[in-house]
N, C-alpha and C positions, 0 to 999 in steps of 0.2 A: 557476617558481612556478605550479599551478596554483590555478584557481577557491577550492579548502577546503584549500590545505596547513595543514597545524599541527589542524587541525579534527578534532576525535572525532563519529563520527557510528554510531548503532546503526539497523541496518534486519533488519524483521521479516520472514522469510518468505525470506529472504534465499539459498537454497539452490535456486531457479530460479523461471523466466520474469522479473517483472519486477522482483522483489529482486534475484536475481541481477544483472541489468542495471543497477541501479542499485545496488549494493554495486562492482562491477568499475568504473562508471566515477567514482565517488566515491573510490576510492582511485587510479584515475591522472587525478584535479585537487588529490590529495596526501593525503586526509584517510587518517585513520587508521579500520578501520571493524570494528562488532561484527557478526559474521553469526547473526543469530540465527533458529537453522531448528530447526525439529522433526524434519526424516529426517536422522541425523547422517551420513547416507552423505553426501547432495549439501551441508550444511551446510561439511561438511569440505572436502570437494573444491573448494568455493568459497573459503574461507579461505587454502586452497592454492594455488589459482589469485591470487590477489591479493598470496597472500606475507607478507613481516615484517610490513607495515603493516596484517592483520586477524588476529582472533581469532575461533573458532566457539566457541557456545554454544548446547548444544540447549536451546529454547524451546519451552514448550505454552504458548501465548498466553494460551488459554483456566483457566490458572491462576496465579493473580496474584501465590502465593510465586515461580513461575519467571519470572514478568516482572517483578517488582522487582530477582532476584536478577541478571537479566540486565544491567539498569540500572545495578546497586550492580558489577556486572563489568568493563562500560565507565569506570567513576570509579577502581576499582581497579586499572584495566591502566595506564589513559591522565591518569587525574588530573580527567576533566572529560565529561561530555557535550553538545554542541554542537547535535546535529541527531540529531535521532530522525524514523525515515520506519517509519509503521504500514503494512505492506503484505501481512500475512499472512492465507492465508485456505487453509480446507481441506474446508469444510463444503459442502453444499447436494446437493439433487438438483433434477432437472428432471422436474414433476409439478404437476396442479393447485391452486388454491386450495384447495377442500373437501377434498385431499388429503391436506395439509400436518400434519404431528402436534406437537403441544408438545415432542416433545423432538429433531425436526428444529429449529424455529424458537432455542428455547433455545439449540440448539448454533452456530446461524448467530451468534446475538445474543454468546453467548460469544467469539466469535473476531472479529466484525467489529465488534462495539463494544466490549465490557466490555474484553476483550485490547488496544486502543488505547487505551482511560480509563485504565485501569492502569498504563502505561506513559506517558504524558502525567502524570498527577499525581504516580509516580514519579522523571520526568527535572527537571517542573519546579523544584523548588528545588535544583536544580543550575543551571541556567540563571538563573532569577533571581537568584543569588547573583552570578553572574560579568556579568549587565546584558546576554546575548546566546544567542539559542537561536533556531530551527528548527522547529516542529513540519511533517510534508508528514503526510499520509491520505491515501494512496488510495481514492478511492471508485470510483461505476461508472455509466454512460449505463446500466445495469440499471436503477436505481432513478429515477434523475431520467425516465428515459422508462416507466417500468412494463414493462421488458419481462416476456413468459408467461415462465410454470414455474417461476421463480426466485424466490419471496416472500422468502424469508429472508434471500436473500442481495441482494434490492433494499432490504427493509425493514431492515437493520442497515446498510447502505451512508449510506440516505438519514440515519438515525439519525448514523452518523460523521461526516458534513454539518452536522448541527446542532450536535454537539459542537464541529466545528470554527470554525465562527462563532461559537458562545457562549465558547469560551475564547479564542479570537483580541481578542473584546471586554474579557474580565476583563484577561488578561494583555498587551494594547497598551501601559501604562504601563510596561512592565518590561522591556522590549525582545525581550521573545520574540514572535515573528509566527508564527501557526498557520494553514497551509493545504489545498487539496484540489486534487487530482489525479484525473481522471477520464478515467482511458486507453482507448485504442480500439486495444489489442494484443491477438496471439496470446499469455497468461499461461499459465501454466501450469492456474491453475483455468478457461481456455476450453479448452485441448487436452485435460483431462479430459472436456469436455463434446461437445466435439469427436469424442474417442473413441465416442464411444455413440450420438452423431447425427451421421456424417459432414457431410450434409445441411446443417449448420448453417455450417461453416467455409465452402463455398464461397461458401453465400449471403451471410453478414458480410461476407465479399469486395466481392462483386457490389454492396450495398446500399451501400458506404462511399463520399463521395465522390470521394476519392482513387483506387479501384479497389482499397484493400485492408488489411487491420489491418497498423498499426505493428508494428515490432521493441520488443523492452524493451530494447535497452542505445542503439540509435543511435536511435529517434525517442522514446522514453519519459524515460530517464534523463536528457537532457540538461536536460530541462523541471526533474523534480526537483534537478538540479545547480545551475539557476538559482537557486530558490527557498530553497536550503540556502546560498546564497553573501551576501555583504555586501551587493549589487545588490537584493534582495529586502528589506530594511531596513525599506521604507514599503507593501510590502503585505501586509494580513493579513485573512484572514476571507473568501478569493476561492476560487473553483472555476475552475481552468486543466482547461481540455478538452483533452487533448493526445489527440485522437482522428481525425482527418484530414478532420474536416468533419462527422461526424456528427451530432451536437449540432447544428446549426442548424434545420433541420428534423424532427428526428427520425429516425429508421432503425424501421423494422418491422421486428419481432421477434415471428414469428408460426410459432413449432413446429409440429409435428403430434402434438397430445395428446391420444390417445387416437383417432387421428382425427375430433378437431372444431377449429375454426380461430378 
């Protein structure tokens, strides 16, 4: 019997870095899980990988009929939704403030907030119905420390913060608990970033206490495993740093843009 046997849990983004990671180790602590990705190449392959106990569902977060329909898929496969983990994200470039254009920011705001509200006010009355739910959000040391280049994707982070504490407050009578995750891994949206500025991965290295960003399935996921498990009951409305020290003092995040510092 693991941690979520019997457990329905839908996670976004789900078809690599840290979705992945935590879809593969949420189904061997038993639950049953919805992969819900947008490139249905790696969506699938992940579904596959995890076997009878998931289903793929291509997801555009950022449109709210495919995030409901995603929601309404997991009740339909499985009879219930338990634990929704918002972790998708595909937006952003690395570039300055004055740089930034409305329909950069829009698109960030689209996928890392609205695509999580959507999907929270979708599962909830599933959840409340049944008196037990889940909410995790990943958010980012991006936004809680300002790091450069990245506004969109620090400003709809820190946004997914406030939502998570403000619904964590509505819904505490109800028995759903709504939290935040603030990872300090190689994701897939850093190994994007990573691509274009080698530069950056060694130094995240170098800067972390630890000597180096976490894995998403052994030092990420297990965090989220807690928080989706019965253990997790009496906290709600908290940000877990699972980043290897970073967050205490902060980590400098200081690209070269444009060359100026």
């Amino acid at each position: 019997m693991g941690e979520l046997t019997g457990r329905v849990a839908v996670v976004t983004g789900a078809g690599d870095g840290i979705g992945r990671g935590v879809a593969r180790r949420f189904a061997a602590e038993g639950a049953r899980v919805l992969v819900a990705e947008l490139n249905e190449e790696t969506g699938a392959a992940v579904a596959a990988e995890i076997g009878e106990n998931a289903r793929f569902v291509r997801t555009d977060v950022t449109d709210r009929a495919q995030v409901e329909a995603m929601v309404a898929a997991a009740v339909e496969t499985w009879g219930s939704v338990d634990v929704l983990v918002n972790n998708a994200w595909g937006a952003g470039t690395v570039g300055r403030v004055e740089t930034k254009t409305d329909e950069q920011l829009a698109r960030g705001f689209a996928m890392g907030y609205y695509g999580p509200l959507w999907a929270m006010q979708a599962a909830f009355p599933h959840m409340k119905a049944q008196g037990w739910g889940r909410v995790i959000n990943m958010c980012s040391l991006n936004g809680v420390n300002a790091h450069m280049g990245t506004l969109e994707y620090n400003s709809a982070k820190e946004a997914l913060r406030t939502l998570t504490r403000t619904a964590a407050r509505e819904w505490a009578p109800t028995g759903v608990v709504v939290n935040a995750i603030c990872p300090g891994a190689k994701s897939a949206a850093f190994r994007r970033v990573a691509a274009e500025h080698p530069e950056i991965e060694a130094a995240a290295d170098r800067a972390n206490p630890m000597g180096r960003l976490g894995d998403p399935e052994t030092d990420i996921a297990p965090v989220a495993v807690f928080l989706a498990s019965e253990g997790a009951r009496y906290l709600t409305g908290n940000t877990l740093f699972a980043d290897g020290g970073s967050h205490i003092n902060g980590v400098a995040w200081t690209p070269d843009l444009d060359g100026e510092q």
